[in-house]
C-alpha positions, 0 to 999 in steps of 0.5 A: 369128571375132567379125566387125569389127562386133561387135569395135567394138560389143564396144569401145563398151561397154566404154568405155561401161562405164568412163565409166558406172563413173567417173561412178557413183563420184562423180568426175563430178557430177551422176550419169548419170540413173538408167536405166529399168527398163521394156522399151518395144516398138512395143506396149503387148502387147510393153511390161514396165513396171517404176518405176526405182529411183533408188540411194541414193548415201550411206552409211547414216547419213549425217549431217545438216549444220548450219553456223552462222557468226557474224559479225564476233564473235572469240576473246575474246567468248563467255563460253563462253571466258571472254569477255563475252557470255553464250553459252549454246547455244554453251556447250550445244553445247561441253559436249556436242561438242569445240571448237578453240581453233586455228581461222582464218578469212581476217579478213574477210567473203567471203573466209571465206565462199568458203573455208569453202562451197568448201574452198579457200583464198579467191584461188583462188576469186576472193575475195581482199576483200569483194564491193564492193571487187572488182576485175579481177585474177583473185583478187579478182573477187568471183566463186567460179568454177564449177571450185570447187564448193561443198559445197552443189552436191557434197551436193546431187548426192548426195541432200541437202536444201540451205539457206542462211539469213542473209547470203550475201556472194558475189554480185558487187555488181554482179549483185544486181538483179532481173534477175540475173544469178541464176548466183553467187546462192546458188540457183545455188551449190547452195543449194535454197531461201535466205532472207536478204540478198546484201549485207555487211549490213543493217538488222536491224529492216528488212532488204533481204530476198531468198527465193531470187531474188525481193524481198521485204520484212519486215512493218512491225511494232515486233517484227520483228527479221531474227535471230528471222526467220531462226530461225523460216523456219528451223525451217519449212524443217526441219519442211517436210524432215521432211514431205516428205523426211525419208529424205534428210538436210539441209544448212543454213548458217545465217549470221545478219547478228549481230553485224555492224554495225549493231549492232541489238537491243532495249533488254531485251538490252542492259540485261543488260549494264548497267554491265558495261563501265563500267572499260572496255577495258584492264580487260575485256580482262585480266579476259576473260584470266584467266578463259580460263587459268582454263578451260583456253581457252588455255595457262598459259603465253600471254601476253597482248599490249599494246596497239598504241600507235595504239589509244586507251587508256580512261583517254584516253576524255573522261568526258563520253563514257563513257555513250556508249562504254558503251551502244555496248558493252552493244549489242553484248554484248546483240546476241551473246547475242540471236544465240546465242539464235536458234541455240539455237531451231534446235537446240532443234529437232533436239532435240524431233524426235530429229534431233540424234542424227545431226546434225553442227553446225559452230558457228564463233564469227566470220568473222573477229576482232572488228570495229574499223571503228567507229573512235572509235564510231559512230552511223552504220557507214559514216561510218569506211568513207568515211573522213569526218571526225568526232568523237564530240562531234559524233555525241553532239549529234547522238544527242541530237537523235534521243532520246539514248543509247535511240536506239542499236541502234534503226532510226535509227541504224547504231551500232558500238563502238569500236574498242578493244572489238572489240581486248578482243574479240581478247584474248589477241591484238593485233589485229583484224578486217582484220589476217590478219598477227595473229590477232585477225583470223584466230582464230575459236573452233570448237565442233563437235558429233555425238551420234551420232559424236563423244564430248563433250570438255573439253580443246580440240582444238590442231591448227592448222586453217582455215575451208577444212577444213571441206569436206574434212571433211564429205566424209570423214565423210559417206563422198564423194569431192570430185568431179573435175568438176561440171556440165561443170568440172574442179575445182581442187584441193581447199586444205583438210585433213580435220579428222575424226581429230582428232573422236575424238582430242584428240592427232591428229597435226596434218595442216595443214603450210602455210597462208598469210593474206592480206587488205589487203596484210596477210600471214602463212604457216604452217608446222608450228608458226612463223609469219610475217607483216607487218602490212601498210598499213591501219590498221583502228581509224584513219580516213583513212590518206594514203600507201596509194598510196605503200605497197610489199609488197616493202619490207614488214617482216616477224615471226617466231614461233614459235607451239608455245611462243607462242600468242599472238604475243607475241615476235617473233623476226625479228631472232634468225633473219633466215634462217628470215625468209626462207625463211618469206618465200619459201614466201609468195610461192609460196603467194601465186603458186599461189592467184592472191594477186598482186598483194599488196595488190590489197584496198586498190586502191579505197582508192586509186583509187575511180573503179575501184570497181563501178558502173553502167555507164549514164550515162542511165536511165529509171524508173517507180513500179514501180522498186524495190530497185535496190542502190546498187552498180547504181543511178545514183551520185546521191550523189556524181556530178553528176546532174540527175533530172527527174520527170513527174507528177500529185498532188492537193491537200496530196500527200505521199509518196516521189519517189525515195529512195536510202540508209536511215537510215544515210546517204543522199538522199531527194526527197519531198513533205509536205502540197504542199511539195517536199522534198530531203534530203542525209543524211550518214551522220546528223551532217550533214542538207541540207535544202532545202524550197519555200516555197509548195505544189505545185498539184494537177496535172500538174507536171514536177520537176527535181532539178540536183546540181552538185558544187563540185569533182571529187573525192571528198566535195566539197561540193555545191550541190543545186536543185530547180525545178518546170516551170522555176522553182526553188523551192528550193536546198540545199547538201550540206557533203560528199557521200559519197565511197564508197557510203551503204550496203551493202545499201539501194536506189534506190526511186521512189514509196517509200521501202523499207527503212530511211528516208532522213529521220528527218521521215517515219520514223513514216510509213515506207515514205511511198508517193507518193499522186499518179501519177508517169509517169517519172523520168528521170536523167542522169549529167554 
C-alpha cells in the first residue's frame, strides 16, 4: 500500500510534469533552463560530468526574417507600381516574390509600429498617436505594454538572433534620455543589438544616433549620410551572425528614417529627376494611374477620385514658385530611390552568402499614405506642425539667403513637398498620411519574398490585410505558437490573422472579416467587403485649423462603400443605405470599445490643450559641459516658457564657442561666443532669426552670464523679449516676433559646451559642433 508520502511525492510530479510540458510547448515564454545532464555527489569520485545540450526549439528550417518598413512613402509612389520613383530592389523583390495590393497601416507612424512588432491592433497596446503626442488614457500612453509581446521577445525565446535598425518610435518621449529608463527602448522589447534613432525623425546628414542604449554621434564627414549608415552597420551585424552564430536564423527590422522629412540626399539623387515633375500634381497623379491599370496594380474597373476641393490645384501655383515646388519633389523622389537602394545593399548581401534562399523578407512600402505635413511646401518640417504662419514667398527669401534652391535637402534645411504631392503619392485614392478614413492614408503596397517557399507571382494578392498580420504569420510559417505569457505576462490576445494561405495562393479565401482604423478622430470599419468611415477634424494638408475644440465624434458624418466593386472609394453610398450606415457604426464603436480606442479623437488632445503635452516635470535644473543630448521633449522648455539660465564660467582672450544650444537647423536657440563677443539666437523654424549680440568683448576671466527670456503674454507663440547681461550688465537685448509654440524639433538636444547634431545658426555651421574653448563650471536654469 503506497504510504501518504509517497501519494504526495507521486502528485508532485506529476504537477511538476504538466507545468514542465506547458512551458516546453512554448505557451510560457522564456523556456524552463535546460536541466543539467551531470550527476553531482558529495565527491568528485561519486560525480558523472555530462555537457547539457540546450534543444533546438525551432523546426528544421526555420526561415530567417527580414522586415524592412519605409517611411511616410504611399501607394502610388514606387515605379515598382506605377508611381514615380525608381524602385529597383522592390521592383527585384516583386518579380521574384508576390505582392499585395490590399494591405493597410494605421496612417501614421507608431501606431504602425506597435501594430506590426505585436500583432495587435495599435490602442490596445497603447499607440493610439505618435510618441509625442501621448497622453494619459489607456490607448494613447505611448507605452507597448508587456502583456503584448513583441515578435522580437517571442523569436528571441526560441533561438533567433534579433536586430533593429533605423527609426524606433515606441519609446515614451519622456524616457529617452541617458538615463532611461532603458525598459520600452528596443533592447528591452527584445531587440538584441539596435542602431538607429528613438525619435519621429532626424536629421539624415547628422542624425541623433543611439547603439543599443548609449549616444553616440555620426562622424563629421561631407559623405556621411544615416541611410547608407544603416545598410552598412547592417550588413556588419549580418557577417558578424554568420560568424558567430550562424546555425541560428535571424530577425532583423530594418526601418530607415526615408523618406520622412526631412527630405535629405544628395543633389546627384535628385537630379535623375530633373524636370520630371514640371506639369505638376494633377498631371502626375493621372499619368501614375494609368500606368497602374497598365500593370495590373489595381482593377480595370477603379476610378480614380478627385481632388479635395481644400487641396491646392497646380494651375493655382504662382510660376514664380514652380522651381521651388519642383525641386522639393525631385527631392523626394530622388530620396526614395536613395532609400530603395540601401535596401538592395542588404539583399545583395543574402544573396552573395547564399542566405537569401531561406530568408523571408516583408518589404512594406510606407507606415502610412504619403505625407502632407509640408503643407503649402516647406524648408523647415516643423513650421506646419506648430502651426506658425507663413507663405512660401517668404521661405523663398529666405532659401535665398542660404544659397538658393541647392540648399534644399542639405543640413541647413528641414525641406518637405507640398502637400498636393504626397496626395498624387496617394493616387488612385483621395487622401493622405493622418486620414485612416481613407486609404491614402492607410493602404501600403506589400512585397513579400521566399525563395525557398513562396513561388514568384505576377498578379497581386487582393485579400484585405493589415500591418498586425504580419506577426501571426511569421509565427505560422516559422511552426510557433503566440505564447500565453511572457516574462511573467499574460498575454492579450493576438488582433491579426495569418496571412500564409494566401503565399501559395493567389485566390486564398480572405480570412480578415473586421478590421477598424483610427487616427485623429479619423475612423473607419471593415467588414467582409463594405467600409465605413468619417473623415474626422484635422485637415492634414491645412495649417491652423480653429474649432478642434468644438469638434464632436458622436455628430460625426459618416460614408459608405462597398469596397468588392469600389476599390478606390470612389462612390459613397450612405445615403442609399442609411441602415447598413448604422450597423457598420455600431460594429465601430464595439471595436473601438474593446481596443482601448475611447475616447475617439484622444490624437488631437494636445492640439487643443498644449499645456498637456510631455514635458519635464522639474522647474530647476543645474548642468555642466558634461551635459549633452538631453532630447527636448525632457530638457528645460527654453523656447516658449519664461526662463532666466545663469552660467559660471572662465574664457581666454577672443573665446568662441557653444554655451547652450537647444534645436538644429530646423529651429531652435543657441548662446555662444565668437571671437570675445556673447551672442543669442532665436531661430524660428528658419524664416525668422533674432539676434542679439554684445557691442564690446568678454574680458579674459571668470564671468558670470545671465540669459532672461520674458514672454509678452502667456500664450502659445507669444513674442518674446530676449536680455543677456554679464556680472550684471546687460550687454545685449533681442526680441523673438514668435516663439515656438510646440517643440522646435523631434529628435534634436539641449547641449552645454557644444553645439551636437544639426547647428542652431547657420553663422557657425562651417565650425560645427563649435565646442566652448573656455571652462564653464555650471549652468544653472529656472522656469518662471
Amino acid at each position: 500500500m503506497m504510504s501518504i508520502f509517497a501519494f504526495v511525492v507521486m502528485l508532485s510530479g506529476l504537477a511538476s510534469g504538466a507545468s514542465a510540458a506547458t512551458k516546453e510547448d512554448g505557451s510560457v515564454l522564456p523556456f524552463p533552463p535546460t536541466p543539467s545532464a551531470s550527476t553531482a555527489g558529495p565527491t568528485l569520485q561519486e560525480s558523472v560530468h555530462k555537457r547539457r545540450v540546450e534543444p533546438d526549439r525551432l523546426p528544421d528550417g526555420a526561415p530567417n526574417v527580414l522586415i524592412v518598413l519605409i517611411d511616410d512613402a504611399g501607394f502610388g509612389v514606387p515605379d515598382t507600381f506605377g508611381g514615380f520613383a525608381h524602385t529597383p530592389t522592390l521592383s527585384k523583390l516583386c518579380d521574384e516574390g508576390i505582392s499585395y495590393n490590399r494591405f493597410h497601416t494605421t496612417s501614421i507612424c507608431s501606431p504602425t509600429r506597435a501594430a506590426l512588432l505585436t500583432g495587435r491592433n495599435h490602442q490596445r497596446v497603447g499607440s493610439g498617436t505618435i510618441a509625442e503626442r501621448a497622453v494619459d488614457w489607456d490607448g494613447y500612453t505611448g507605452v507597448i505594454p508587456k502583456t503584448s509581446a513583441t515578435v522580437a521577445e517571442v523569436l528571441k525565446s526560441y533561438g533567433y538572433k534579433t536586430a533593429a535598425f533605423g527609426k524606433w518610435h515606441n519609446t515614451p518621449a519622456d524616457q529617452t534620455t541617458a538615463m532611461g529608463p532603458f525598459t520600452y527602448w528596443p533592447t528591452g522589447y527584445g531587440f538584441e543589438y539596435f542602431y538607429g534613432f528613438l525619435a519621429g525623425e532626424t536629421s539624415q546628414w547628422e542624425p541623433r544616433l543611439v547603439e543599443n542604449t548609449i549616444a553616440i554621434e555620426p562622424p563629421h564627414d561631407e559623405k556621411y549620410h544615416l541611410t547608407e549608415d544603416m545598410a552598412e552597420k547592417g550588413i556588419k551585424w549580418l557577417k558578424q551572425h554568420r560568424a558567430f552564430s550562424p546555425d541560428k536564423p535571424f530577425l532583423m527590422y530594418w526601418a530607415p528614417g526615408g523618406v520622412h522629412g526631412p527630405h535629405h540626399v544628395s543633389a546627384q539623387w535628385a537630379d535623375k529627376y530633373r524636370g520630371k515633375f514640371d506639369r505638376g500634381w494633377d498631371t502626375l497623379r493621372e499619368e501614375i494611374f494609368t500606368r497602374q491599370k497598365q500593370l495590373g496594380w489595381i482593377p480595370a474597373s477603379a476610378e480614380l477620385t478627385p481632388r479635395d476641393p481644400t487641396m491646392t490645384a497646380w494651375a493655382d501655383i504662382p510660376e514664380s514658385e514652380h522651381a521651388f515646388q519642383t525641386r522639393l519633389m525631385e527631392l523626394y523622389a530622388g530620396f526614395c530611390e536613395h532609400t530603395d537602394a540601401q535596401v538592395g545593399k542588404l539583399v545583395d548581401y543574402l544573396d552573395q552568402t547564399g542566405q537569401r534562399e531561406n530568408t523571408i523578407i516583408l518589404y512594406i512600402w510606407g507606415d502610412n499614405g504619403s505625407s502632407a505635413e509640408g503643407q503649402n511646401g516647406s524648408i523647415s518640417e516643423l513650421l506646419a506642425q506648430n502651426q506658425i504662419p507663413n507663405t512660401v514667398a517668404q521661405q523663398i527669401k529666405t532659401l535665398d539667403g542660404l544659397g538658393g534652391l541647392q540648399a534644399l535637402g542639405g543640413a541647413l534645411t528641414d525641406n518637405i513637398y507640398h502637400a498636393s504631392w504626397a496626395w498624387a503619392g496617394s493616387t488612385p485614392f483621395r487622401s493622405t498620411k493622418l486620414v485612416a478614413a481613407h486609404f491614402g492614408g492607410t493602404r501600403n503596397p506589400l512585397v513579400v519574398s521566399w525563395p525557398r517557399k513562396i513561388k514568384a507571382g505576377k498578379r497581386p494578392r487582393s485579400q484585405f490585410y493589415h500591418v498586425n498580420d504580419i506577426v501571426p504569420t511569421l509565427y505560422e510559417v516559422i511552426g510557433i505558437k503566440a505564447p500565453k505569457k511572457v516574462n511573467g505576462f499574460p498575454q492579450d490576445p493576438i488582433d491579426g490573422v495569418s496571412m500564409a494561405a494566401s503565399f501559395a495562393d493567389a485566390h486564398a479565401p480572405e480570412n480578415k472579416h473586421i478590421q477598424y482604423f483610427d487616427n485623429n478622430g479619423s475612423d473607419g470599419i471593415y467588414q467582409d467587403g463594405w467600409y465605413a468611415c468619417t473623415f474626422g477634424p484635422l485637415i492634414p494638408w491645412l495649417n491652423a485649423q480653429p474649432g478642434l475644440d468644438k469638434w464632436d465624434s458622436s455628430q460625426a458624418v459618416w460614408e459608405l462603400y462597398d469596397l468588392t466593386n469600389d476599390f478606390s472609394q470612389m462612390h459613397d453610398l450612405a445615403k442609399e443605405q442609411p441602415q447598413k450606415v448604422e450597423e457598420m457604426k455600431k460594429l465601430f464603436l464595439a471595436q473601438a470599445e474593446e481596443n482601448k480606442v475611447f475616447p475617439i479623437g484622444a490624437g488631437i488632445w494636445l492640439r487643443i490643450h498644449p499645456e498637456d503635452r510631455i514635458k519635464s516635470p522639474y522647474t530647476r535644473w543645474t548642468f555642466d559641459d558634461t551635459t549633452t543630448r538631453m532630447p527636448e521633449f525632457t530638457a528645460p522648455a527654453l523656447g516658449n516658457r519664461n526662463n532666466t539660465v545663469t552660467i559660471d564660467l572662465e574664457c581666454g582672450a577672443g573665446a568662441s564657442g557653444v554655451l547652450y544650444a537647444m534645436g538644429g537647423a530646423g529651429g531652435g536657440l543657441t548662446c555662444y561666443m565668437d571671437q570675445g563677443h556673447l551672442v543669442f539666437e532665436y531661430n524660428l523654424m528658419i524664416i525668422d532669426r533674432s539676434i542679439a549680440k554684445s557691442v564690446e568683448k568678454i574680458a579674459p576671466g571668470h564671468h558670470t552670464i545671465v540669459v532672461e527670456t520674458t514672454l509678452k503674454a502667456p500664450k502659445p507663440g507669444a513674442p518674446a523679449d530676449i536680455v543677456l547681461s554679464v556680472d550684471g550688465k546687460v550687454v545685449a537685448r533681442t526680441t523673438a516676433k514668435m516663439t515656438v509654440p510646440a517643440a522646435f524639433t523631434a529628435s534634436e538636444s539641449f547641449d552645454v559646451g557644444v553645439d551636437l547634431g544639426s547647428t542652431v545658426s547657420r553663422d557657425y555651421f562651417e565650425r560645427s559642433p563649435f565646442k566652448f574653448d573656455g571652462k564653464i563650471r555650471k549652468v544653472d536654469v529656472s522656469l518662471k
